[in-house]
TORROPA-40824 format. One record per residue (C-alpha): x negated, y, z negated; residue in one letter. Coordinates in steps of 0.2 Angstrom, whole numbers, plus 5000, padded with zeros to 4 digits. Example, Ala and Ser with C-alpha at 12.3 -4.5 7.8 and 13.67 -1.06 7.14 Angstrom:
2
493849784961a;493249954964s;
//
This chain:
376
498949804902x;500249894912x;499649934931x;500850044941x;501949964955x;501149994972x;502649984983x;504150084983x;506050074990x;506950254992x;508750244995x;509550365007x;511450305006x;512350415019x;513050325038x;513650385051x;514950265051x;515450105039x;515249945045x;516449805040x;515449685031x;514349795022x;514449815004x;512649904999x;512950074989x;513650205005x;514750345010x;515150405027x;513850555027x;515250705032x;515450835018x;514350755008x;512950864997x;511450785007x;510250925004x;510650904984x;510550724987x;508650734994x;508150874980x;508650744966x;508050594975x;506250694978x;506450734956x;506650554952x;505150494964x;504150634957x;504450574939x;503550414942x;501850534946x;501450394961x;499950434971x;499350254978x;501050164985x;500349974999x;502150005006x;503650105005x;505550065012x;506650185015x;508250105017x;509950135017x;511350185020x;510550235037x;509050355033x;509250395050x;510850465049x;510150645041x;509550775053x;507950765062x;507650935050x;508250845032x;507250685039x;505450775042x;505750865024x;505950685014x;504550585025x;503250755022x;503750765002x;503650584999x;502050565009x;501250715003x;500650634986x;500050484991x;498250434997x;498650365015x;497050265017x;497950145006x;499850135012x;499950005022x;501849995029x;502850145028x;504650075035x;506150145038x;507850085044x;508650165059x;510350135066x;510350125087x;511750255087x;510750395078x;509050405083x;509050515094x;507350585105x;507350725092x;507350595075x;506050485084x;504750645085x;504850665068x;504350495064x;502950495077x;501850625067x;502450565052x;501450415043x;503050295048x;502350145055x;503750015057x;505450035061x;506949925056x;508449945068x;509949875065x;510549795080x;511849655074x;512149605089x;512049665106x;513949625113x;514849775115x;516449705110x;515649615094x;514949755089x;516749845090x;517549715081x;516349725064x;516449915065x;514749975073x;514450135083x;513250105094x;513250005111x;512149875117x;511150005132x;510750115115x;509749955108x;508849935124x;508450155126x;508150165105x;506850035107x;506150095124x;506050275115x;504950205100x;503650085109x;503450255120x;503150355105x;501650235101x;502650115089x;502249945091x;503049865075x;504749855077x;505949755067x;507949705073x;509349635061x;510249525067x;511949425060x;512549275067x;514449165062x;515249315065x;517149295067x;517549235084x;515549185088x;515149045097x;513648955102x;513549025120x;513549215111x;512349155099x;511249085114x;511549245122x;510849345107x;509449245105x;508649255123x;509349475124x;508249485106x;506849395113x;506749495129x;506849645118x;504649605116x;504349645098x;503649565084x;504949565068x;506649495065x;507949465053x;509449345056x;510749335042x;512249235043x;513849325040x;514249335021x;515649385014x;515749534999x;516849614989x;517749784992x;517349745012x;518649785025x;518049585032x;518249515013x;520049585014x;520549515031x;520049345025x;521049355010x;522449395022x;522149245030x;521549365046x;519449315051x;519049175060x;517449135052x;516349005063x;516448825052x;514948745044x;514348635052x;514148765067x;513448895059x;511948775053x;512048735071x;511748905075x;510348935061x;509548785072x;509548835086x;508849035081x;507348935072x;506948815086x;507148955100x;506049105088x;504748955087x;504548935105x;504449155106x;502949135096x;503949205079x;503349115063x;504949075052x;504049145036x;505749185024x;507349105027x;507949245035x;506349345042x;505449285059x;504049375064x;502349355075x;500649335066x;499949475055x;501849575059x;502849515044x;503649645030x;502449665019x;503649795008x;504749625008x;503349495004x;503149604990x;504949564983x;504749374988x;503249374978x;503949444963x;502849604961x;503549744954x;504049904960x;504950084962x;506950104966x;507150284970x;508850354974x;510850324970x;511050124971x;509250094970x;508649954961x;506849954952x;505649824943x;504249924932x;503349874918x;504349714914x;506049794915x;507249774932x;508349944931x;509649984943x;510350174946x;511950254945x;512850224962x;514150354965x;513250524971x;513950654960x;513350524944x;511650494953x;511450714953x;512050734937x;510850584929x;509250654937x;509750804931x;510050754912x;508350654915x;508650474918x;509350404934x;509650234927x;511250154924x;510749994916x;508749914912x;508649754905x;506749684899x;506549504907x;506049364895x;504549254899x;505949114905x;506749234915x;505149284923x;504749104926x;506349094932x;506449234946x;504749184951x;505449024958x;507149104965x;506149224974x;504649124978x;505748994986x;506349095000x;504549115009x;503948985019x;502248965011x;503148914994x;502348934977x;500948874971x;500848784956x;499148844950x;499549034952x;501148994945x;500048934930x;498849064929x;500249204931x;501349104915x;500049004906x;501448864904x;501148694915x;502048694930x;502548524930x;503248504910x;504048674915x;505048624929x;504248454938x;505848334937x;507048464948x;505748474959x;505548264958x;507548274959x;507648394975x;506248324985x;506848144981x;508648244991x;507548315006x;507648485002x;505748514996x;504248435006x;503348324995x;501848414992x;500748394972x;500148584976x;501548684983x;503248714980x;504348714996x;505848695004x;506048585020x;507148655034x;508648575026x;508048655009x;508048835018x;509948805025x;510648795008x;509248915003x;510048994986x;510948834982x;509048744981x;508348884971x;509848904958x;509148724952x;507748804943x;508748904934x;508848844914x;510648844909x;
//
């Protein structure tokens, strides 16, 4: 029987500036039909007729980047649906350089309860280098603003081996992040897309990644030093103190399914992983005709296995064979025991007969151990 998804991701693609490494469906927000855009957006979500949501994620883009005015219509029409005794995490993503007092009323009367900002890294001249607006005082004021507007769960991104960083700045960030007192974060290690202004500066020979071996020195040393702050290491790249972890992102990890509202947004309903047209103008004009998607493909039974582990592996609790079981009805161990024989006997999963898990070796190479389980 089908049982609707009870989380959703909205996607609000607009920013107020692009940053260099960012590939994720954008464009710079001047002359661009953002009432239209919300209209459509608020069409598709109202299609799916959802009343009960756990969590909702409204990412971007930088949702932050519309007006404090276009802002308080989207939180008030997607909210105004739902039975909020049941919501448990309403996030949204905020960019230092745009929340201003103004935005951060509107969220406090709104049911928003977490706020993910996206610090990168608080040296000012870093933060020049890989295209980012703000400075590191509007990291400090943003989050000062928010924990006096009543918010206590807070959530930074952070990106570490950026060109030129060493392991004093990386140390730096550490202790500035840990000083900031809140309970979430996210640490990714540079990587390099496609159609980025940092993918063509490489190719030009022009971006002095940091090597390796350091930048496993540095995904050491944030573990080790998160661990002493009291921050569980729960997801490769997601820290947080107890009971503060994403739950909209647990939700992914555990391979539930759920809404993709908006241009870009991906979506996993009813056995079918869909993904919607990207470009704005094709987004209008598909809700309009009916049908935001750009591609669906139904996921066979293999393929569900499949995803279960990819995804599953990234959380520190692992899977478990026997809800593996239960949620399949294949053994675990016929299905897939001799890669795991074959990566514990290589120190990437702790030896374990009921939990599938990747030591802290394992989690370094991260996708390179889960990519094993996939069945040529």
């Amino acid at each position: 029987m089908y049982t609707k998804p009870t989380s959703a991701y909205v996607h609000i693609p607009f920013c107020t500036q692009i940053c260099y490494y960012c590939d994720f469906s954008k464009v710079f927000i001047k002359n661009q039909p953002v009432d239209a855009y919300l209209e459509h957006l608020l069409q598709e979500y109202t299609s799916y007729d959802i009343k009960h949501l756990q969590t909702l994620y409204i990412g971007g883009g930088t949702p932050t980047a519309l007006s404090a005015k276009q802002l308080e219509f989207l939180l008030a029409e997607l909210t105004k649906k739902l039975d909020l005794s049941l919501l448990e995490e309403l996030t949204i993503e905020a960019n230092p350089g745009d929340l201003d007092p103004d935005k951060i009323a509107v969220l406090k009367v709104s049911p928003v309860n977490r706020v993910s900002l996206g610090v990168q890294t608080f040296d000012d001249r870093m933060l020049k280098q890989i295209g980012r607006s703000h400075l590191e005082k509007d990291i400090y004021e943003n989050i000062a603003n928010l924990k006096l507007a009543g918010f206590d769960n807070i959530s930074i991104d952070l990106i570490y081996a950026l060109p030129k960083q060493t392991m004093d700045n990386v140390r730096e960030n550490v202790a500035k992040a840990v000083a900031l007192d809140i309970p979430h974060m996210s640490l990714y290690s540079l990587i390099l897309e496609n159609h980025t202004v940092f993918m063509n500066r490489m190719r030009r020979g022009k971006l002095p990644l940091p090597k390796e071996d350091l930048e496993a020195e540095m995904f050491e040393y944030i573990i080790e030093e998160l661990k002493k702050a009291g921050f569980e290491h729960y997801e490769i790249s997601n820290f947080s103190k107890p009971g503060f972890e994403s739950r909209h992102n647990l939700m992914y990890w555990d391979n539930a399914e759920y809404f993709g509202i908006g241009a870009g947004a991906s979506g996993y309903v009813n056995g079918v992983r869909y993904k919607n047209h990207g470009p704005i103008r094709h987004y209008l004009e598909a809700v309009e005709k009916g049908n935001a998607r750009v591609s669906e493909e139904h996921l066979s039974k293999q393929e569900m296995m499949e995803e279960e582990m990819f995804l599953g592996l990234r959380k520190k609790s692992g899977i478990s064979k026997q809800r593996f079981e239960e949620k399949f009805g294949v053994s675990f161990d016929r299905q897939y025991g001799h890669v795991v024989t074959e990566l514990t006997e290589q120190g990437l999963l702790v030896p374990d007969k009921d939990i599938v898990r990747m030591t802290k070796k394992g989690l370094f190479l991260g996708d390179t151990v889960a990519e094993k389980f996939i069945l040529e």
